[in-house]
KEMAR-510389 format. One record per residue (C-alpha): z, x, y; residue in one letter; residue number from 1. Coordinates in nm, 4 decimals, decimal comma, m for minus. Each point is the difference from the previous one (the first is absolute). Layout:
        c3        c1        c2  residuo  num
         Z         X         Y        a  NUM
...
END
This chain:
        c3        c1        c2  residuo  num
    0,0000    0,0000    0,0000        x    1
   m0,0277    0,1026    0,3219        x    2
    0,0237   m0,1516    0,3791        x    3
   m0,2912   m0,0878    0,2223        x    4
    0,0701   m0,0109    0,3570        x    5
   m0,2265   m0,1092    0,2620        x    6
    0,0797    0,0271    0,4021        x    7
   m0,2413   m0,1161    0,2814        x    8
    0,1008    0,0102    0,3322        x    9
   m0,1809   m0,1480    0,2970        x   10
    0,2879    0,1171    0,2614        x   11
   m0,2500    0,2217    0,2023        x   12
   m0,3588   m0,1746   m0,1252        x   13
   m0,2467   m0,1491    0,3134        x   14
   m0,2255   m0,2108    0,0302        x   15
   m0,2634    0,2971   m0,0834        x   16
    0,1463    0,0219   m0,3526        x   17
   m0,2614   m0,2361   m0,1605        x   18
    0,0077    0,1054   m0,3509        x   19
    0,3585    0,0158   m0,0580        x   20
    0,1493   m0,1237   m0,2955        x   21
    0,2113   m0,3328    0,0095        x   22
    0,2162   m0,0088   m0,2674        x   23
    0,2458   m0,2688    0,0158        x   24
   m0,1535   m0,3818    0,0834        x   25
    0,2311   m0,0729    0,2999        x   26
   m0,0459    0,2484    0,3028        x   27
    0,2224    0,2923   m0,0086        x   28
    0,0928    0,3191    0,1538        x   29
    0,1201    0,1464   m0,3036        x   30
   m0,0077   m0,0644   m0,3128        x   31
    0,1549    0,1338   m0,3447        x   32
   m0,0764   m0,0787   m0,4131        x   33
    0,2243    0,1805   m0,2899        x   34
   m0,1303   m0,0554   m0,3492        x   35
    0,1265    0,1278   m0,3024        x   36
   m0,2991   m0,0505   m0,2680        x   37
   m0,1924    0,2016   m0,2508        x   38
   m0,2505    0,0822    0,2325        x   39
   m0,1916   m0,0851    0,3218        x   40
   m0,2221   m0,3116   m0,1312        x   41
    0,3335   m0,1311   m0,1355        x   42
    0,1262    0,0443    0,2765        x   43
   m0,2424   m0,1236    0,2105        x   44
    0,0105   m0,3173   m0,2211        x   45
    0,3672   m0,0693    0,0130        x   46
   m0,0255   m0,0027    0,4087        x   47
   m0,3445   m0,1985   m0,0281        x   48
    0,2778   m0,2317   m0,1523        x   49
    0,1972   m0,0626    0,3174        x   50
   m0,2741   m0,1470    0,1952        x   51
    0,0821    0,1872    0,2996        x   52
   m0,1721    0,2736   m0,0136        x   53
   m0,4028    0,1292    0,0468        x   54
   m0,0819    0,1633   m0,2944        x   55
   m0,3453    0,1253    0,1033        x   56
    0,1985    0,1738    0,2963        x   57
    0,2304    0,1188   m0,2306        x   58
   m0,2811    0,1809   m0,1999        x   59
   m0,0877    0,1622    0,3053        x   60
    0,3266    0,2252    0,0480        x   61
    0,1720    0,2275   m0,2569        x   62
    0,3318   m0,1076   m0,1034        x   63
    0,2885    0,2792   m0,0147        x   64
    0,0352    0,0447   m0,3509        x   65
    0,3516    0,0915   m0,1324        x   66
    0,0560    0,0336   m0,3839        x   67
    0,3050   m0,0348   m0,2130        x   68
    0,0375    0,3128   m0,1622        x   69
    0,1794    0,2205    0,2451        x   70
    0,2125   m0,0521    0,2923        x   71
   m0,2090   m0,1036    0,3366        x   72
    0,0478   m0,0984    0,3097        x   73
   m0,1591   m0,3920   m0,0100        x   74
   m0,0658   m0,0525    0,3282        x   75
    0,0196    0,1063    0,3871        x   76
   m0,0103   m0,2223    0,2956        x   77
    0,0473    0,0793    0,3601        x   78
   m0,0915   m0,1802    0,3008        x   79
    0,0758    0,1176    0,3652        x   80
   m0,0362   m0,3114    0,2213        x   81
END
């Protein structure tokens, strides 16, 4: 097993940013998926499952992917505002 994480953030994004992803249905600024699966079409499934989130946009970034087997750090988030 291992964990899938995707992160988009559209803090600094303009108006000149046409082909950025939109991964989450409802507009954002941020926004953050864990999954623990087998691998990435599982997990890619399992949050097709939700029904919030854009797949197809999802396809478009690489996850952060964290395996089971030895001690990791999972994930890092900070945001200045």
């Amino acid at each position: 097993m291992k964990i899938f994480i995707w992160r988009h953030s559209k803090f600094l994004s303009s108006w000149s940013m046409f082909d950025e992803p939109h991964i989450y249905r409802d507009n954002y600024l941020q926004a953050e998926v864990a999954v623990l699966a087998e691998s990435r079409e599982e997990a890619l499934e399992l949050i097709e499952k939700d029904g919030q989130w854009n797949i197809h946009e999802l396809r478009r970034i690489e996850p952060k992917v964290v395996a089971l087997d030895s001690p990791a750090i999972v994930s890092k988030f900070v945001h200045f505002g």
